[in-house]
KOLNU-28864 format. One record per residue (C-alpha): residue in one letter; residue number from 1; x, y, z. Coordinates in steps of 0.5 Angstrom, whole numbers, plus 500, padded with zeros to 3 digits. Each point is the difference from the previous one (the first is absolute). Example, Ala and Ser with C-alpha at 12.3 -4.5 7.8 and 13.67 -1.06 7.14 Angstrom:
2
+--------+-----+-----+-----+-----+
: residu : num :   u :   v :   w :
+--------+-----+-----+-----+-----+
:      a :   1 : 525 : 491 : 516 :
:      s :   2 : 502 : 507 : 498 :
+--------+-----+-----+-----+-----+
***
This chain:
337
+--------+-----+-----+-----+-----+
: residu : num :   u :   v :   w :
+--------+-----+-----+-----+-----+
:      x :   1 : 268 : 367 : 098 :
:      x :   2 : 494 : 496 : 503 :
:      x :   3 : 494 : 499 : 498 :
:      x :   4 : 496 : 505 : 498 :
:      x :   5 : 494 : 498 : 503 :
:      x :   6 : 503 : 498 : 506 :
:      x :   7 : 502 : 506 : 501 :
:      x :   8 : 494 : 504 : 498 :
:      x :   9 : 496 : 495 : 504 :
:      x :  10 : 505 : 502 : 506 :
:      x :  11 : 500 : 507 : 499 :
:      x :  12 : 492 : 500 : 501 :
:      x :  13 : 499 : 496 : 506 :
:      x :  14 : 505 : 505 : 503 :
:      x :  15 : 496 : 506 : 498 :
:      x :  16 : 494 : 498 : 502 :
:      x :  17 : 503 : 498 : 507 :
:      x :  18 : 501 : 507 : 501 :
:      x :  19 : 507 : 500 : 501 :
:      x :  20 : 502 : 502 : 492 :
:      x :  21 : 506 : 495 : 496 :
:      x :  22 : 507 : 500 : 504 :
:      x :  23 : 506 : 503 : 497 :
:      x :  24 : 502 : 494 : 496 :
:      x :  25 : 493 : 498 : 498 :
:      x :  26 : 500 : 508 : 497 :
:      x :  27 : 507 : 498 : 497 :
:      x :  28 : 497 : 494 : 496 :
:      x :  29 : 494 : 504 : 498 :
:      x :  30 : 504 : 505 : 498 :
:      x :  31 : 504 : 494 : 495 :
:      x :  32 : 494 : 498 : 496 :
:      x :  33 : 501 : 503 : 494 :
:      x :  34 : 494 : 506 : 498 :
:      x :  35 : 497 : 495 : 494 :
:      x :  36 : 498 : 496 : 505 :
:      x :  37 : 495 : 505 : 503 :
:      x :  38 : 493 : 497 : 498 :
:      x :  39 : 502 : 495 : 505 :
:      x :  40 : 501 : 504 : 506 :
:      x :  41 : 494 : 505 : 498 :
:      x :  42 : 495 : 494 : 504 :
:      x :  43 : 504 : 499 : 506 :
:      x :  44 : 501 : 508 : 501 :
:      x :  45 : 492 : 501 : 498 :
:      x :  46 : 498 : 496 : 505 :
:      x :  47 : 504 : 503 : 505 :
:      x :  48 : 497 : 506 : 498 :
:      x :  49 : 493 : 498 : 501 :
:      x :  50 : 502 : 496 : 506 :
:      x :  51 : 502 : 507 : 504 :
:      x :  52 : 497 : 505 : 496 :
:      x :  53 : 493 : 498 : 497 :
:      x :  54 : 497 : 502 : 493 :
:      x :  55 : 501 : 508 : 503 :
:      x :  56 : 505 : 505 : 497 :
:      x :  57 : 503 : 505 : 503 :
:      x :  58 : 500 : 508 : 496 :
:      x :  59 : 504 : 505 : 502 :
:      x :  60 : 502 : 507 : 497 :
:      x :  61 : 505 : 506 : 502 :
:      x :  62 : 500 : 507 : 498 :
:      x :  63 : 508 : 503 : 498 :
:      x :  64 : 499 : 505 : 507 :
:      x :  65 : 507 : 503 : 499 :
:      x :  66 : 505 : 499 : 494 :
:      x :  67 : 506 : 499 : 499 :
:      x :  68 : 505 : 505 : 502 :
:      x :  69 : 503 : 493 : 505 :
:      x :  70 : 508 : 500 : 502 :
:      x :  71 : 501 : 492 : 500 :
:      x :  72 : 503 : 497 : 495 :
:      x :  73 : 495 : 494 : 499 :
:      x :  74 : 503 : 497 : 492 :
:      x :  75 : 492 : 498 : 498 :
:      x :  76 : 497 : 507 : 502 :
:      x :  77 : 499 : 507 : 496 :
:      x :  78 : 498 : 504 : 505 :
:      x :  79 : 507 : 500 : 503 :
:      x :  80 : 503 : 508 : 499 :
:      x :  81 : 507 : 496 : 498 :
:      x :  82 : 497 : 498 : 493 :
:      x :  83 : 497 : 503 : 495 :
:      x :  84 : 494 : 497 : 497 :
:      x :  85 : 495 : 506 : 499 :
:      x :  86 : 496 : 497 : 506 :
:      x :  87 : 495 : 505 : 502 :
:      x :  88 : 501 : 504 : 507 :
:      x :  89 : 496 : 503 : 505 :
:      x :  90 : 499 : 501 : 507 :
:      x :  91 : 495 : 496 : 505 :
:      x :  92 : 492 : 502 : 497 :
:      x :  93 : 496 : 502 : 504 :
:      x :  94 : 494 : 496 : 505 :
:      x :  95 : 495 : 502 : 494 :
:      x :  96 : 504 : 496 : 494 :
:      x :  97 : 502 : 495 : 505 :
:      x :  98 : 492 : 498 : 501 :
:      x :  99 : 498 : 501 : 494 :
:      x : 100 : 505 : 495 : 497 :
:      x : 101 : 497 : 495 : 505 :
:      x : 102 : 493 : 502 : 499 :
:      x : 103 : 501 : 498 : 491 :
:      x : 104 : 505 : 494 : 503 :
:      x : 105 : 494 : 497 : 504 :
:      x : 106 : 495 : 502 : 494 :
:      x : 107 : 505 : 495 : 497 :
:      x : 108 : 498 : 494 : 504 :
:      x : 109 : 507 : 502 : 504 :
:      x : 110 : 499 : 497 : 508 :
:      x : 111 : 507 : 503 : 501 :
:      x : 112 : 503 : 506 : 500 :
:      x : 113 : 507 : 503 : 501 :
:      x : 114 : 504 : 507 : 501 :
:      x : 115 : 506 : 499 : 497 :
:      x : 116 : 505 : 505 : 500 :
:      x : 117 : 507 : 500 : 498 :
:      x : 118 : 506 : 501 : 503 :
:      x : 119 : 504 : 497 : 507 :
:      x : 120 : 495 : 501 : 504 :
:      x : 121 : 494 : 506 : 500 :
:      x : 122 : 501 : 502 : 507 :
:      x : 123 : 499 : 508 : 500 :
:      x : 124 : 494 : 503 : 504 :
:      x : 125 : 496 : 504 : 494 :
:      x : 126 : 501 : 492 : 496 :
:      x : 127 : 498 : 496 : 507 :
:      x : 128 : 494 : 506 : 500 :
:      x : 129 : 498 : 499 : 493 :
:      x : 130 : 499 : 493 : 500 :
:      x : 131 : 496 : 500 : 507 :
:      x : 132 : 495 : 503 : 497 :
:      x : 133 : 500 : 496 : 494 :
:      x : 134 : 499 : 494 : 504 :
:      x : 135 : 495 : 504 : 505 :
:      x : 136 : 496 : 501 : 494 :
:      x : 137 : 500 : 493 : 496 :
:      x : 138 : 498 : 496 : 508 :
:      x : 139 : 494 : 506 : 499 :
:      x : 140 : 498 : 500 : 492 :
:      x : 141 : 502 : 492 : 498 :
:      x : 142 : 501 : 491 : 502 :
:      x : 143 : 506 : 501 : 496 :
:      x : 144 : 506 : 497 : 505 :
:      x : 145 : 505 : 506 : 501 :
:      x : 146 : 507 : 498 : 499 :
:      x : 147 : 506 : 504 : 499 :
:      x : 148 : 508 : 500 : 497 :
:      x : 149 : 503 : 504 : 503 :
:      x : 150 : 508 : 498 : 500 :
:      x : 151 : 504 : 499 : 507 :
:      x : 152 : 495 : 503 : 505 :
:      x : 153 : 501 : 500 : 507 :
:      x : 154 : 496 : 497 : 505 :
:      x : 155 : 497 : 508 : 502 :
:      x : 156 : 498 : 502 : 494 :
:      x : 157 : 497 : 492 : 498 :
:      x : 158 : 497 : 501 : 506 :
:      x : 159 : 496 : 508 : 499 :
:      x : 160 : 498 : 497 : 493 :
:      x : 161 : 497 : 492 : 503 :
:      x : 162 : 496 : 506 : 505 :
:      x : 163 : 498 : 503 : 493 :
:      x : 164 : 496 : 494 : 498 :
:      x : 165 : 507 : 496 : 497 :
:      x : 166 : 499 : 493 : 499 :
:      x : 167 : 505 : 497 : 496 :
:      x : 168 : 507 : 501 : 500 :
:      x : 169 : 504 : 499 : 492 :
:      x : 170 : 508 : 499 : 501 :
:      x : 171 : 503 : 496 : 495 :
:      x : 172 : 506 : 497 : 500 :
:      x : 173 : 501 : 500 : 493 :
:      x : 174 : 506 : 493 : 500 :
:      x : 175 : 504 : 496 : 504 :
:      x : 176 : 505 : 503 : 506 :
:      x : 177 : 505 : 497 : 496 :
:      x : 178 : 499 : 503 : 493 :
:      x : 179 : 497 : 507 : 502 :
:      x : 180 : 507 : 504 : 501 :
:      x : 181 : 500 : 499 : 492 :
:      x : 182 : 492 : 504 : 500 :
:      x : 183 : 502 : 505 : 505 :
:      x : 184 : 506 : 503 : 503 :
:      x : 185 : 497 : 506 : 504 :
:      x : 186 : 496 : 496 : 506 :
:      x : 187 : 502 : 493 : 503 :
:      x : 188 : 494 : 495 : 499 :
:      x : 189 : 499 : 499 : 509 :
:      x : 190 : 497 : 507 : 499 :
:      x : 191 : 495 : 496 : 495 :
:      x : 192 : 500 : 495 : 505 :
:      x : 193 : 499 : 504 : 506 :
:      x : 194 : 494 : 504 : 496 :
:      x : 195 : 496 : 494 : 500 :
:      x : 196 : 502 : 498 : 506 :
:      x : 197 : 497 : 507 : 504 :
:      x : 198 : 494 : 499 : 495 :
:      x : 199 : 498 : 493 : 503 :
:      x : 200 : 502 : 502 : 507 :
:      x : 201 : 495 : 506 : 499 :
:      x : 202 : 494 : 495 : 499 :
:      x : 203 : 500 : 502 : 491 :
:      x : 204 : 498 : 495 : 495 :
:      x : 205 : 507 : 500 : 497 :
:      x : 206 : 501 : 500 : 492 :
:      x : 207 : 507 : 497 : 498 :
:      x : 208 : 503 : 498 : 493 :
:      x : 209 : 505 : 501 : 495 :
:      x : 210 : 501 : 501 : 493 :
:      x : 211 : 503 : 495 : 496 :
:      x : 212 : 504 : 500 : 494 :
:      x : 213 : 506 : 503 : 502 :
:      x : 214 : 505 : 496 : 499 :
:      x : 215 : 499 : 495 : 506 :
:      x : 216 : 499 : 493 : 501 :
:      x : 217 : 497 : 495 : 501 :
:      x : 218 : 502 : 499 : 507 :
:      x : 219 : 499 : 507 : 501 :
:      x : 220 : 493 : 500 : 499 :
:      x : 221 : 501 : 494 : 505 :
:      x : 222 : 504 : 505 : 505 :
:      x : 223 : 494 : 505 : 499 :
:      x : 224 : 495 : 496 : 502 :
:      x : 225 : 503 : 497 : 506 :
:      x : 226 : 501 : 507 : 502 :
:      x : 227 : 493 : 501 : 498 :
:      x : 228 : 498 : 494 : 505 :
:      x : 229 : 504 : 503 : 505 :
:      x : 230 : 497 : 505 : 501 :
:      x : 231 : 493 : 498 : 500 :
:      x : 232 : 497 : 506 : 495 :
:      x : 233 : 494 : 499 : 498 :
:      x : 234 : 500 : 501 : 494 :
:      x : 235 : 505 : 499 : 494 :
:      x : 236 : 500 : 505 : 494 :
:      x : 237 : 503 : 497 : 493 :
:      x : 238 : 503 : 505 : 494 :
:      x : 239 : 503 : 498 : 494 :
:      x : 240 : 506 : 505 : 497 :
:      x : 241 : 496 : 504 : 495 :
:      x : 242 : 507 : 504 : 498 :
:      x : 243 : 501 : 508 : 500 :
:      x : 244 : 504 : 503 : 496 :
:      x : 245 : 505 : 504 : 503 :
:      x : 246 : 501 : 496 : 506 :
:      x : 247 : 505 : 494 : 500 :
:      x : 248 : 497 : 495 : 499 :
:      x : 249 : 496 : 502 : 494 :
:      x : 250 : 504 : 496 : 495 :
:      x : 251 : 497 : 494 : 505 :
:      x : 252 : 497 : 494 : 496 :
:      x : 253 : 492 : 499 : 502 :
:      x : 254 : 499 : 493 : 504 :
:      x : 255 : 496 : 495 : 496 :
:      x : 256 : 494 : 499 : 502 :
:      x : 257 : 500 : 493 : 502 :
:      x : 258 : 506 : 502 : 505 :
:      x : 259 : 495 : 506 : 502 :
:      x : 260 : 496 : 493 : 502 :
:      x : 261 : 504 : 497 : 503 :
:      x : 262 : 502 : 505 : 504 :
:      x : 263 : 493 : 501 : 503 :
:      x : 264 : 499 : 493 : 501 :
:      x : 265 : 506 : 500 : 504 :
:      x : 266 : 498 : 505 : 505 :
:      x : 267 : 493 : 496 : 500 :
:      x : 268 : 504 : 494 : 502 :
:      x : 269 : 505 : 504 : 505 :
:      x : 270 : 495 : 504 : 503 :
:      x : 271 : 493 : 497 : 500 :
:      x : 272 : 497 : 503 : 505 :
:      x : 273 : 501 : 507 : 497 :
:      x : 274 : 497 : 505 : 496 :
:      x : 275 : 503 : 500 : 493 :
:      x : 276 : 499 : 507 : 495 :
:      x : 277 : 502 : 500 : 494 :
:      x : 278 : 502 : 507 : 498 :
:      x : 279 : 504 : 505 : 495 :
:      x : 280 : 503 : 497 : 493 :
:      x : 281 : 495 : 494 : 500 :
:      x : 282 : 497 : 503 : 493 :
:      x : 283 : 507 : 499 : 497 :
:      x : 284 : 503 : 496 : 502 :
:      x : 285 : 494 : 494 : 502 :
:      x : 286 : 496 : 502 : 494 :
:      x : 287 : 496 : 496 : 497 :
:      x : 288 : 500 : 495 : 505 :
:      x : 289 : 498 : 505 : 506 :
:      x : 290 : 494 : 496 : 502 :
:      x : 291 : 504 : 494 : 502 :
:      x : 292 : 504 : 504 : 506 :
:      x : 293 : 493 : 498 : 504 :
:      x : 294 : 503 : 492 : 499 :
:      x : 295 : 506 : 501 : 501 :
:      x : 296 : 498 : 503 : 507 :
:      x : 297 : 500 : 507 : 500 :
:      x : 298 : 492 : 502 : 503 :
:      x : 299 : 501 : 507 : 500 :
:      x : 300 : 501 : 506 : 494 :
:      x : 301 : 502 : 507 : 499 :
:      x : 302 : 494 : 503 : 496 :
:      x : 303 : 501 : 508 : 496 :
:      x : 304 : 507 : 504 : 498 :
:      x : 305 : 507 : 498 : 504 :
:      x : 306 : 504 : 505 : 503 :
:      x : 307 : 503 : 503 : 493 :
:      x : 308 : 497 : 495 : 496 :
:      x : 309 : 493 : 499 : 497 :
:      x : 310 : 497 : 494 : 502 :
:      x : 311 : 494 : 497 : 497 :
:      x : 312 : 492 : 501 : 499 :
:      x : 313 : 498 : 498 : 507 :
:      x : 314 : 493 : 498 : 497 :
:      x : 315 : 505 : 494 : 495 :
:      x : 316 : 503 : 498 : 506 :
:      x : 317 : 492 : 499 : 504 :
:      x : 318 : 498 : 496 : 493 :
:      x : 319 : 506 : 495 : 502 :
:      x : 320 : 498 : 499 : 506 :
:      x : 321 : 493 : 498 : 498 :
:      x : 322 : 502 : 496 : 495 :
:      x : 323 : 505 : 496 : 503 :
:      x : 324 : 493 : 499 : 506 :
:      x : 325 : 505 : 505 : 504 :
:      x : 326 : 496 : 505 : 505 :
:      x : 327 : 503 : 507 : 504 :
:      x : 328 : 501 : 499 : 507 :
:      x : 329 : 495 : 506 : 504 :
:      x : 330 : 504 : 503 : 504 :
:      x : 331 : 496 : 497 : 507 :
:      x : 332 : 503 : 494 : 498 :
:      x : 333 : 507 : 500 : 502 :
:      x : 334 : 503 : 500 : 507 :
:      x : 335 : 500 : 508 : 502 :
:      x : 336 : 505 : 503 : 504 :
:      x : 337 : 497 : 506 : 504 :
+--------+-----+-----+-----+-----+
***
C-alpha cells in the first residue's frame, strides 16, 4: 500500500477538481484500513465545505403506500413474498399527503418526498391522488416536492412534473454486478433507464444505494461510478437496518467506522453531489452520527423511515447547531421548474 498520505493528498486534489478519484484511486482508498479513518476525515471535510458550505440538507418522506410490492428486493419488508408483519395499505389520500408535508416542514424539513411502494405506481386514481397532493403542496408550502415512485414512464413523470414535481428519487441500491443477488424480479437497466427519463424530463434526480448487503468494496466503487455516470444530482446513502422475516435479517451491522468510510468514499468520487444520509443511520452509525458531515455526507434524512422510526427531529436540529452546522432554505438550491 502507498503511503497514506499521499494517497489521501491525491484523493483531495482530485476531488476538489471536480472530476472525483479514478478507479484506481478508489481501489486504493477503499484499501485503507477503517482504523485509519480519523486521518481521512480532514481531507473529505474539506471536500465537503469546498462544494457544499456550512448548509445542510433536511429532507422527509411520507410511507404513501405500504407494502403489498411483488419484488423480491432481499433488504426489504414490504415485499408480498416475506412475512414481516409490515403494515399494508393502498395509496392515502391528498389530504394525508399534504398533511405529512406540512408537519415535515414544521420539522425544518426543505424537502419532501411521496413514496410509494411497488415496481411502479402508475394506475389513473394513484397518478390523480398524487397530482392533487402536489398542487396543494406548490400552493400551502416552500417544501421541494419530490417523489418515489418506482419504475415510472416518461407520461406519468411528465403529468406529475406539470403538477409541481421537482425532484426525481430512484435508487439503485448496489452495483450492476452484485444486484441479481438483491433482486431477481426486474433487471437493474430499467433502474438505470428510470433515472435516465427523470434527467431527460429536466427532474433533479436523487439516486443512491443501500449498503450492508454483503457486497465489496469494489462494488460500492461500481455503484458510484455508475452514479457519475449518470449525473444524478443527488446521492442517497442507507445503511442496512435488518428486518426480520426478509432474507437478510440474520445480516450483521456495518461498524461505524465502515459507515464513515463508506461516506468519505462517495464525497472523493462524487464531489460535486449532493450526499444524504438517510435510513439505518441511528443503528448502525450510533454514537458517531455527528461525524457523517466530516466524512462528506451534506445532507440528512429528518423524522420515521418507511417501517421504522427514525429520530427526534428537534435532536438532529440540536446536532446541527453544535457542530456550528445550519439548514439549508429551500430557495437555496439549484430549482428545477
Amino acid at each position: 500500500m502507498k503511503n497514506l498520505g499521499e494517497i489521501l493528498e491525491k484523493a483531495e486534489k482530485k476531488a476538489l477538481s471536480g472530476a472525483g478519484m479514478s478507479l484506481k484511486q478508489g481501489q486504493e482508498f477503499c484499501a485503507i484500513p477503517q482504523g485509519r479513518i480519523f486521518e481521512i476525515l480532514p481531507h473529505s471535510d474539506r471536500v465537503r465545505r469546498h462544494f457544499k458550505g456550512m448548509e445542510v440538507n433536511l429532507c422527509a418522506i411520507v410511507n404513501a403506500k405500504s407494502g403489498l410490492c411483488k419484488e423480491d428486493c432481499a433488504f426489504c419488508s414490504q415485499s408480498v413474498r416475506y412475512d414481516t408483519g409490515v403494515q399494508t395499505y393502498p395509496m392515502i389520500g391528498p389530504h394525508g399527503i399534504v398533511e405529512s408535508a406540512m408537519n415535515a416542514e414544521g420539522s425544518g424539513a426543505r424537502e419532501f418526498s411521496i413514496v410509494a411502494s411497488g415496481t411502479g405506481i402508475e394506475k389513473e386514481r394513484d397518478i390523480s391522488t398524487l397530482s392533487s397532493a402536489l398542487k396543494s403542496m406548490k400552493e400551502k408550502s416552500s417544501l421541494e416536492r419530490c417523489a418515489s415512485l418506482g419504475i415510472l414512464g416518461r407520461a406519468s413523470m411528465k403529468r406529475l412534473k406539470e403538477a409541481g414535481l421537482q425532484s426525481y428519487h430512484h435508487n439503485l441500491e448496489t452495483s450492476r454486478g452484485f444486484f441479481p443477488r438483491v433482486c431477481s424480479t426486474h433487471e437493474y437497466e430499467k433502474d438505470v433507464q428510470t433515472v435516465k427519463t427523470a434527467k431527460r424530463l429536466g427532474f433533479y434526480t436523487c439516486s443512491g444505494g443501500i449498503f450492508g448487503l454483503g457486497e465489496s468494496w469494489e462494488d460500492r466503487i461500481e455503484l458510484a461510478l455508475t452514479l457519475r455516470e449518470l449525473d444524478v444530482d443527488s446521492v442517497p446513502i442507507n445503511f442496512l437496518n435488518p428486518r426480520p422475516g426478509t432474507p437478510l435479517e440474520g445480516a450483521a451491522f456495518l461498524t461505524p467506522l465502515e459507515c464513515l468510510k463508506i461516506i468519505a468514499l462517495f464525497r472523493f468520487m462524487l464531489p460535486e453531489k449532493d450526499i444524504i444520509i438517510c435510513g439505518g443511520r441511528e443503528v448502525n452509525l450510533r454514537e458517531l452520527q455527528p461525524l457523517i458531515f466530516a466524512a462528506g455526507a451534506n445532507g440528512m434524512m429528518v423524522g420515521n423511515y418507511l417501517t421504522t422510526k427514525g429520530r427526534d427531529p428537534e435532536k438532529d436540529l440540536v446536532m446541527l447547531s453544535d457542530l456550528g452546522l445550519k439548514p439549508r432554505g429551500a430557495s437555496m438550491r439549484k430549482t428545477f421548474s
